[in-house]
BABA-254505 format. One record per residue (C-alpha): residue number from 1; x, y, z. Coordinates in nm, 2 decimals, padded with zeros to 4 digits. Example, Ala and Ser with C-alpha at 12.3 -4.5 7.8 and 13.67 -1.06 7.14 Angstrom:
% residues 2
+-----+--------+--------+--------+
:   n :     xx :     yy :     zz :
+-----+--------+--------+--------+
:   1 :  01.23 : -00.45 :  00.78 :
:   2 :  01.37 : -00.11 :  00.71 :
+-----+--------+--------+--------+
This chain:
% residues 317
+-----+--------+--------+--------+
:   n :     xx :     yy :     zz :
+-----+--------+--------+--------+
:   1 : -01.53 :  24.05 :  01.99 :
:   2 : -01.44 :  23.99 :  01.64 :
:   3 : -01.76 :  23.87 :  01.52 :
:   4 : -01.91 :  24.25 :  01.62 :
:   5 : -01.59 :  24.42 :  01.45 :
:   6 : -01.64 :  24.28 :  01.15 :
:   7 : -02.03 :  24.37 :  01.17 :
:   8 : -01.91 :  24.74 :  01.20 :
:   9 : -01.66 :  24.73 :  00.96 :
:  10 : -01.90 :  24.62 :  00.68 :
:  11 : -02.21 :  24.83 :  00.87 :
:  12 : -01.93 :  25.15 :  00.82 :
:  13 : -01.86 :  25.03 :  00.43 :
:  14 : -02.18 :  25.09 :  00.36 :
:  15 : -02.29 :  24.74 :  00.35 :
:  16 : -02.61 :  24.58 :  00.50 :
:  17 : -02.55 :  24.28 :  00.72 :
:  18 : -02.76 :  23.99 :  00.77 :
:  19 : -02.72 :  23.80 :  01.15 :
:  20 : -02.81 :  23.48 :  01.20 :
:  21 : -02.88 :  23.37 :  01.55 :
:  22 : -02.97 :  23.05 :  01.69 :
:  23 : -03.21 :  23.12 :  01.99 :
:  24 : -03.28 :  22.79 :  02.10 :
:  25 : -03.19 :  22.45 :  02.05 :
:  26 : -03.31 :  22.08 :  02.14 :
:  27 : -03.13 :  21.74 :  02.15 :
:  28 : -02.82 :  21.68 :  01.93 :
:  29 : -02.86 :  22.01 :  01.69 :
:  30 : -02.51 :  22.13 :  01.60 :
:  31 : -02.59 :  22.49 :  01.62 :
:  32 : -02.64 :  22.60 :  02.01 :
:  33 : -02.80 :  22.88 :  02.18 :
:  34 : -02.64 :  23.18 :  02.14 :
:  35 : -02.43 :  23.05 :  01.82 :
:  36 : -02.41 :  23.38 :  01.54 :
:  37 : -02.36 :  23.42 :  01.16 :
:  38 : -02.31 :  23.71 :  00.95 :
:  39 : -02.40 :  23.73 :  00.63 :
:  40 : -02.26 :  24.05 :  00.43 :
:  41 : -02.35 :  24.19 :  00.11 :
:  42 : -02.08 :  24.14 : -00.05 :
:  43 : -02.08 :  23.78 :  00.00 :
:  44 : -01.83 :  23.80 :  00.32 :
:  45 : -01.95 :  23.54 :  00.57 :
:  46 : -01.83 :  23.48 :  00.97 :
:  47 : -01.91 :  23.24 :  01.25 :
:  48 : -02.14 :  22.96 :  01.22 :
:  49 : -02.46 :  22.86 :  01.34 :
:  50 : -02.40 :  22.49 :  01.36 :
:  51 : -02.23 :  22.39 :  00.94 :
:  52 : -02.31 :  22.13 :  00.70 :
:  53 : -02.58 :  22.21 :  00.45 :
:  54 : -02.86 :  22.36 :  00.69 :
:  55 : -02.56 :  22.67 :  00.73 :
:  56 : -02.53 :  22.66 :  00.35 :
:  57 : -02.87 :  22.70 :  00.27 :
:  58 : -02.93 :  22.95 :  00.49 :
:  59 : -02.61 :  23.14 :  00.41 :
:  60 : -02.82 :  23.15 :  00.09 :
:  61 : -03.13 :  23.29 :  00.19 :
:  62 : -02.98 :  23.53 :  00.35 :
:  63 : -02.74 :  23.65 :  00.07 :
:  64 : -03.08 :  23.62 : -00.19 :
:  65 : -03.31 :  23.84 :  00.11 :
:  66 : -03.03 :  24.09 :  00.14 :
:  67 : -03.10 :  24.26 : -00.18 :
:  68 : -03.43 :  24.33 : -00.16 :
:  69 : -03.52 :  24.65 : -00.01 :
:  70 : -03.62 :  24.62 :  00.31 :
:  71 : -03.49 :  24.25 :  00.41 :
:  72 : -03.78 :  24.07 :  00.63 :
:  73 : -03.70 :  23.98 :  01.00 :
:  74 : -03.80 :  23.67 :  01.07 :
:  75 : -03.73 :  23.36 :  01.27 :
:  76 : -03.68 :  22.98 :  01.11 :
:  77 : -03.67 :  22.65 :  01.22 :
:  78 : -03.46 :  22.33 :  01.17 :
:  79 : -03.53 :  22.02 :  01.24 :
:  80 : -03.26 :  21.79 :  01.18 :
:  81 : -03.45 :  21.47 :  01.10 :
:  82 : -03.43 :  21.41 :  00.73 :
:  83 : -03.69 :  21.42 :  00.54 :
:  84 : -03.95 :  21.64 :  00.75 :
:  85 : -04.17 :  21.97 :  00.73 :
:  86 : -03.91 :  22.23 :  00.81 :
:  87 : -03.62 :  21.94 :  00.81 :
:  88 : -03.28 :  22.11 :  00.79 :
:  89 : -03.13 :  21.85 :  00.56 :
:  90 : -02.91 :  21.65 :  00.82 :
:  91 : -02.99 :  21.37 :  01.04 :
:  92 : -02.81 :  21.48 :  01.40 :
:  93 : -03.13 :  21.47 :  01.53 :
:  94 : -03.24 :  21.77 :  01.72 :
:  95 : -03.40 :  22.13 :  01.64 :
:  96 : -03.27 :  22.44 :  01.61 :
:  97 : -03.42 :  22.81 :  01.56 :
:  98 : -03.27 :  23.04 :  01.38 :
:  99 : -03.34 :  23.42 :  01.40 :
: 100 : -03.27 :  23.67 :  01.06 :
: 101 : -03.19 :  24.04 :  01.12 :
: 102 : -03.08 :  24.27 :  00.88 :
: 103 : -02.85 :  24.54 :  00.97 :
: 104 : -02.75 :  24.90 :  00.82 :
: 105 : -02.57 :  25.22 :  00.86 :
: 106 : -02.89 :  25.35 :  01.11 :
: 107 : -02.73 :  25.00 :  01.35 :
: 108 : -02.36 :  25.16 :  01.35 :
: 109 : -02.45 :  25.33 :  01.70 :
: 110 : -02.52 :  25.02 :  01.84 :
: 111 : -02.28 :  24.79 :  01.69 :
: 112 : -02.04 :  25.03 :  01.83 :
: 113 : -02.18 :  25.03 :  02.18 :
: 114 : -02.15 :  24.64 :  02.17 :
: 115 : -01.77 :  24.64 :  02.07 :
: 116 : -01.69 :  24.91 :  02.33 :
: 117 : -01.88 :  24.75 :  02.59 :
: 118 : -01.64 :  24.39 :  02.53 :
: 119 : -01.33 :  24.56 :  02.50 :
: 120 : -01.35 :  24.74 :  02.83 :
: 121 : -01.49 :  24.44 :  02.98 :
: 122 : -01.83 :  24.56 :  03.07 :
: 123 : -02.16 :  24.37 :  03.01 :
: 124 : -02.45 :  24.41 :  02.85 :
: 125 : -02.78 :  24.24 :  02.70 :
: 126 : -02.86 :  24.15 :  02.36 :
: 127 : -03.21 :  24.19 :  02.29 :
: 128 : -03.38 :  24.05 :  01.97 :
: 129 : -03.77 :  24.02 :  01.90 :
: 130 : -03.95 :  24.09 :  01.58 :
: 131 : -03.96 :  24.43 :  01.57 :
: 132 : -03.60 :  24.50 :  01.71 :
: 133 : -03.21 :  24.40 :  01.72 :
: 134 : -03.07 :  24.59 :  02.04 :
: 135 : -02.88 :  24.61 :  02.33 :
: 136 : -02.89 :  24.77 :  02.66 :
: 137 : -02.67 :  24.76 :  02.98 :
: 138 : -02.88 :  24.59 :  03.12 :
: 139 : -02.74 :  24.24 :  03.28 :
: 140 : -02.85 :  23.89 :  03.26 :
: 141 : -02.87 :  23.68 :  03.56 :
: 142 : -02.82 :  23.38 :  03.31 :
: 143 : -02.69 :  23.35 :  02.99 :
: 144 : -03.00 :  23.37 :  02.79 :
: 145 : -03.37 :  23.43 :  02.88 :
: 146 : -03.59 :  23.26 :  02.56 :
: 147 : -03.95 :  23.28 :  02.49 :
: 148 : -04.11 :  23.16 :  02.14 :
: 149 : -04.50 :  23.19 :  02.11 :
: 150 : -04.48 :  23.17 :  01.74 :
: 151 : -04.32 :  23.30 :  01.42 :
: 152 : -04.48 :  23.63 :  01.49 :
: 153 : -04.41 :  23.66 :  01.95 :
: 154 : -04.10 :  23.58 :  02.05 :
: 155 : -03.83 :  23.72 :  02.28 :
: 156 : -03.46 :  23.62 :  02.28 :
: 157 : -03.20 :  23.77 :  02.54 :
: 158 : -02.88 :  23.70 :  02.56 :
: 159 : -02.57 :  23.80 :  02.82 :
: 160 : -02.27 :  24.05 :  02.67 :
: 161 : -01.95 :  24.07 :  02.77 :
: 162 : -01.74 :  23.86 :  02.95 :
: 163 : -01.88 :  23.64 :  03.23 :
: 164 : -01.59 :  23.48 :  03.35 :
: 165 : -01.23 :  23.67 :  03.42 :
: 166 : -00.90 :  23.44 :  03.42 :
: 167 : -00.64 :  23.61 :  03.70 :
: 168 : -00.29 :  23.50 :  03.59 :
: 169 : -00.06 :  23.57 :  03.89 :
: 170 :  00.28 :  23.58 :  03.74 :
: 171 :  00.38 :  23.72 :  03.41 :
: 172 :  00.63 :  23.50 :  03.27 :
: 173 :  00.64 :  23.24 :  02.94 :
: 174 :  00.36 :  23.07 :  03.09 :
: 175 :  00.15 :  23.33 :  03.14 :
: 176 :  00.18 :  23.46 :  02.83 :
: 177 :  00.04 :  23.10 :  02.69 :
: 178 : -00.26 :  23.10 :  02.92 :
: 179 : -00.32 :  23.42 :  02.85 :
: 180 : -00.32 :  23.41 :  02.44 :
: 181 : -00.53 :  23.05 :  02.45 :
: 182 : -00.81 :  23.18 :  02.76 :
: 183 : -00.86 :  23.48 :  02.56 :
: 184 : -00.93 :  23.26 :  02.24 :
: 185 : -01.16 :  23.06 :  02.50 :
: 186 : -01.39 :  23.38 :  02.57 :
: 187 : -01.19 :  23.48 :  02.93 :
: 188 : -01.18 :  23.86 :  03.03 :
: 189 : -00.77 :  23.79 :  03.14 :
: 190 : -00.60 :  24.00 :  03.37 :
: 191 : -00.22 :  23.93 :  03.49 :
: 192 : -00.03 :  24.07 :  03.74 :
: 193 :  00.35 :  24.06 :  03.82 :
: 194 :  00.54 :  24.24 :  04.09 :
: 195 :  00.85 :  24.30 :  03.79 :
: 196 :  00.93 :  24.58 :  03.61 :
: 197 :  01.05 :  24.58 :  03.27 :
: 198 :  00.98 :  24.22 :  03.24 :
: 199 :  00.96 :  24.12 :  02.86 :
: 200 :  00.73 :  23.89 :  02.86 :
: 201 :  00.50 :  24.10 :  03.08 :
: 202 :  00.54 :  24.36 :  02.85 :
: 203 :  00.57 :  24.18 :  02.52 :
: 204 :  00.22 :  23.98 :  02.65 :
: 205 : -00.04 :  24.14 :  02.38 :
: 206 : -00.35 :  23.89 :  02.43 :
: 207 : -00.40 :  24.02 :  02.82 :
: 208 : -00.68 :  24.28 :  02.83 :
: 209 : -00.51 :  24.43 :  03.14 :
: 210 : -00.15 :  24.40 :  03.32 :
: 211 : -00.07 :  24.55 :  03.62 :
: 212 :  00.29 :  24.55 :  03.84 :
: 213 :  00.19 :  24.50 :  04.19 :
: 214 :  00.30 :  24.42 :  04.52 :
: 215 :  00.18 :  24.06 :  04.61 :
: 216 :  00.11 :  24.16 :  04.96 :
: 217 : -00.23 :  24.34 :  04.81 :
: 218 : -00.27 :  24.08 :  04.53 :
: 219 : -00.63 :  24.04 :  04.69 :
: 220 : -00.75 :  24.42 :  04.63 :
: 221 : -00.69 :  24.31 :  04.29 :
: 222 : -00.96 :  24.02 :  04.27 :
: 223 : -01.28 :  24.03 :  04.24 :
: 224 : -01.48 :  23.73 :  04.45 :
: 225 : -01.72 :  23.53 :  04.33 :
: 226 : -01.80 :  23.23 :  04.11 :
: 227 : -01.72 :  23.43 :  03.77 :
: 228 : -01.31 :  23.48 :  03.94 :
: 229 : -01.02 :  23.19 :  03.78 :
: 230 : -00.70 :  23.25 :  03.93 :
: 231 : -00.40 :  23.11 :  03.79 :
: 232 : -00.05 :  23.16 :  04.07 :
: 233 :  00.25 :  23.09 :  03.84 :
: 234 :  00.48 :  23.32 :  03.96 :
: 235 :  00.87 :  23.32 :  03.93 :
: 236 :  00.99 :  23.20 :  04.26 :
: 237 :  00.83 :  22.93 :  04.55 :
: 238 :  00.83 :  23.18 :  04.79 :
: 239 :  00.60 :  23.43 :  04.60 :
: 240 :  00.35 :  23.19 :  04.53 :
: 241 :  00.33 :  23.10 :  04.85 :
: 242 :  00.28 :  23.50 :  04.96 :
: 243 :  00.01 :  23.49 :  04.69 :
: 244 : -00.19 :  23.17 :  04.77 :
: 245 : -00.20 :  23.27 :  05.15 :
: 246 : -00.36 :  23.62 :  05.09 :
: 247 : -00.59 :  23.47 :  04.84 :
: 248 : -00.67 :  23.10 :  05.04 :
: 249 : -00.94 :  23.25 :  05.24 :
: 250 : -01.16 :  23.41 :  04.98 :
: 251 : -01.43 :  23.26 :  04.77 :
: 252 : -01.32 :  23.19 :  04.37 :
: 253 : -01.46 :  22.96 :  04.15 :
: 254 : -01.09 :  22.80 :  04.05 :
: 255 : -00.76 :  22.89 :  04.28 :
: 256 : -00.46 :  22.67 :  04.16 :
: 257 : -00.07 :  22.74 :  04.19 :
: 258 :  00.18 :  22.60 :  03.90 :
: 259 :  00.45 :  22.39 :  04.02 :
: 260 :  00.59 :  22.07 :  04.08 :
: 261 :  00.44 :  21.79 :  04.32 :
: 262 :  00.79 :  21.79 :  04.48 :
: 263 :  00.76 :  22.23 :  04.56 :
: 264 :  00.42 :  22.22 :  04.64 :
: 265 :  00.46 :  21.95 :  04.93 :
: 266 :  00.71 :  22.17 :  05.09 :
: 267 :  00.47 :  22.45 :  05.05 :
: 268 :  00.16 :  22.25 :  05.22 :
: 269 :  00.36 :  22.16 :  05.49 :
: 270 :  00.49 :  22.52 :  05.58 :
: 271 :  00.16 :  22.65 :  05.59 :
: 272 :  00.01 :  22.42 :  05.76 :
: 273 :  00.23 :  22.50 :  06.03 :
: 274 :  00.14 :  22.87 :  05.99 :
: 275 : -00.22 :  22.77 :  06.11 :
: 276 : -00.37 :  22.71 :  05.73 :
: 277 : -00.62 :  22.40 :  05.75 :
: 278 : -00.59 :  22.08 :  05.57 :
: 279 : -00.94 :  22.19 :  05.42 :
: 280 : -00.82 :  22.52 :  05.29 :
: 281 : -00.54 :  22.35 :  05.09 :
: 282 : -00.75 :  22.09 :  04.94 :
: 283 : -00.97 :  22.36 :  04.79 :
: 284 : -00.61 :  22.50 :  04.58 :
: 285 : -00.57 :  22.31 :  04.27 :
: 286 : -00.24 :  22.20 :  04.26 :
: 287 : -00.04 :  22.13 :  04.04 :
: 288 : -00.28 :  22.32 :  03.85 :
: 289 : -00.38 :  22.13 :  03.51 :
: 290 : -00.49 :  21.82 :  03.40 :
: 291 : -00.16 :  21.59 :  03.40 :
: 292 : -00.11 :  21.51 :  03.02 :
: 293 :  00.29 :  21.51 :  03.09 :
: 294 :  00.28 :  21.88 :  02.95 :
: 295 :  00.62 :  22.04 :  02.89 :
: 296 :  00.60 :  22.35 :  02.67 :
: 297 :  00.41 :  22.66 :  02.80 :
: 298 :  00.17 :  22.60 :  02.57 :
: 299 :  00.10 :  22.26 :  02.69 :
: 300 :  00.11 :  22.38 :  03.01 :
: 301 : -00.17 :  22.61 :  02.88 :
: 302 : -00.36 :  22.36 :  02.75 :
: 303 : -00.37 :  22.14 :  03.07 :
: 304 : -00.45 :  22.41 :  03.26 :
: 305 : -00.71 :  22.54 :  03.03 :
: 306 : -00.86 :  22.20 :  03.02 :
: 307 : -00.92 :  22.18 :  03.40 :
: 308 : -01.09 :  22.57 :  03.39 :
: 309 : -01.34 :  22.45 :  03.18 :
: 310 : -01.44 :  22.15 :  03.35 :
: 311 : -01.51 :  22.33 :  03.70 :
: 312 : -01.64 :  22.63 :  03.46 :
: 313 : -01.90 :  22.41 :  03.30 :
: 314 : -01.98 :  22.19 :  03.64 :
: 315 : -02.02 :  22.52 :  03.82 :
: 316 : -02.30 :  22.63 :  03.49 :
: 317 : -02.50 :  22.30 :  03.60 :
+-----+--------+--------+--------+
């Protein structure tokens, strides 16, 4: 979200904008699909499309190709092997391409539709070719759909918005951790609590949505499917307990309840005498996280965060 608001904000100075984007990648290159650069006129520079002195240099071009009056659109590639025709300058090993586009006041439209289209946690898809830098609403089965014929034919398509939504069920110190960190990790977050005037619900600024609700309808609120996380930290055993059984029976990519091995027990053994299977319960994760000893929210946050993206990133495979 920030790398598009700070497009605007220079597109709305007045300023051209160079972005860099890498559109594929091979082997060990440190800049990956999808990684994005800008490159303002006035020297302001954000994101990276994979560092060292391959980013330097081409921070340079850029900068140099800015000024001239119409700047070229063009694609470039690096191949990280020393010494070699189109060699980057590091030795990682792998390649890289790198598309240039040049953006200006006429792109403020469109720049605009991107931000808007994050912020309310719609989706979209980037398209970039020679001729064009645009997006539609269109959406992306995958992340990105490539194809490079040569400098002059090539496609690159890439997925907008937020793929996957973290549910935090419970909006107390906790939540407000996981929320500020999965938001930093890309997550369209969404918590719920069933308190009013609760401080930290209130007070929790890096949610894109909060909502008081009754926990009996908690699953009216959640969206199925491989792209839904949900997080059960509520403030008391017996509401996470009236959370996870209205939510045990659907289909998530990630279900786990905060809490101690000791709480939980009792919890497993209660409903399995109110007819949930042994199978069903092995599918929560809990106690949710990784166990790293975590004390603090934060840490808490952390462990938690760490176990998200490993199912995340195992489900992508």
């Amino acid at each position: 979200m920030n790398f598009w608001q700070n497009i605007l904000s220079k597109l709305q100075d007045g300023q051209k904008v160079y972005v860099l984007t890498v559109i594929e990648n091979f082997g060990s290159s440190p800049g990956r699909k999808g990684f994005k650069m800008l490159v303002a006129q006035d020297g302001f520079i954000y994101g990276s499309i994979g560092g060292g002195v391959m980013e330097f240099s081409l921070v340079e071009e850029a900068q140099q190709l800015i000024l001239e009056e119409t700047p070229p659109t063009f694609i470039k590639k690096q191949i990280h092997k020393g010494h070699v025709q189109d060699g980057s300058g590091m030795i990682c090993s792998g390649e890289q391409t790198v598309a240039f586009h040049c953006l200006g006041g006429e792109n403020i439209p469109l720049i605009k539709l991107i931000t808007e289209c994050i912020k309310n946690g719609k989706k979209g898809t980037l398209h970039l070719n020679p001729e064009s830098f645009n997006f539609s609403t269109k959406v992306l089965t995958d992340q990105f759909h490539v194809q490079i014929n040569s400098e002059e034919d090539w496609f690159y398509e890439e997925y907008i918005g937020y793929r996957e939504t973290l549910y935090i069920v419970g909006g107390g110190h906790v939540g407000v951790a996981v929320a500020e960190l999965f938001v930093k990790l890309g997550f369209y977050v969404i918590v719920f609590d069933n308190r009013k005037n609760l401080n930290t619900f209130e007070g929790n600024n890096f949610a894109h949505k909060k909502l008081v609700i009754d926990y009996r309808e908690v699953g009216d609120y959640i969206k199925e499917g491989n792209e839904s996380y949900v997080a059960i930290m509520t403030n008391k055993y017996t509401d996470d307990q009236l959370v996870l059984t209205k939510l045990i029976k659907n289909n998530y990519a990630f279900l786990g309840v905060l809490g101690s091995t000791a709480k939980l027990d009792i919890m497993w053994q209660v409903m399995l005498k109110d007819g949930f299977t042994k199978d069903e319960l092995d599918r929560v994760y809990a106690p949710i996280g990784i166990p790293i000893k975590s004390e603090t929210p934060e840490e808490i946050a952390v462990s938690i965060a760490a176990q998200v993206i490993q199912v995340k990133n195992l489900n992508r495979k």
